[in-house]
N, C-alpha and C positions, 0 to 999 in steps of 0.2 A: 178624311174629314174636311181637309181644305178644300177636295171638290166639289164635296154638296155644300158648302159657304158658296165656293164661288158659283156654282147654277144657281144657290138662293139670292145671290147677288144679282144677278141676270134675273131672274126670274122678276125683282122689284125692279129692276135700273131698264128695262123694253117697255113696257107700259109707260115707262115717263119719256122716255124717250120719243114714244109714239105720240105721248101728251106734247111735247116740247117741237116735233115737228110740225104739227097741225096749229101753234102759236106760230109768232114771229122769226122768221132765220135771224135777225139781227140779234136778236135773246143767246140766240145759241151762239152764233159766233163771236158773241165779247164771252159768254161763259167757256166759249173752245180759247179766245184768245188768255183769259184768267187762269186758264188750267195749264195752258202748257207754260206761261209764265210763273207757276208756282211750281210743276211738280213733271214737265214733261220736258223739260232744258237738256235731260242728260237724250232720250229718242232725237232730240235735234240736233246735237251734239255728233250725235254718231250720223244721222242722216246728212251731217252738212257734206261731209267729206265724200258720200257716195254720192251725192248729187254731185259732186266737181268732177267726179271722173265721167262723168256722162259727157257730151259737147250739149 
């Protein structure tokens, strides 16, 4: 059940997506910076450290 939610999610969230492209990048990049400042803290979290072992 959770996979046909999440393909029905997908399903709604590409069309906008596609809508939100063909607008403004600046739209999407404060909504990418809002998003990860509310609820993607913990992916940065973990990517910071592997980004340091890079040079």
């Amino acid at each position: 059940m959770r996979t046909s939610g999440f393909a029905w999610i997908l399903l709604h969230w590409v069309p906008l997506l596609l809508l939100f492209s063909n607008m403004d990048m600046r739209r999407i990049r404060r909504i990418c910076h809002i998003m990860s400042a509310s609820g993607v803290q913990v992916e940065d979290s973990e990517r910071m450290p592997n980004a340091s072992n890079y040079p």
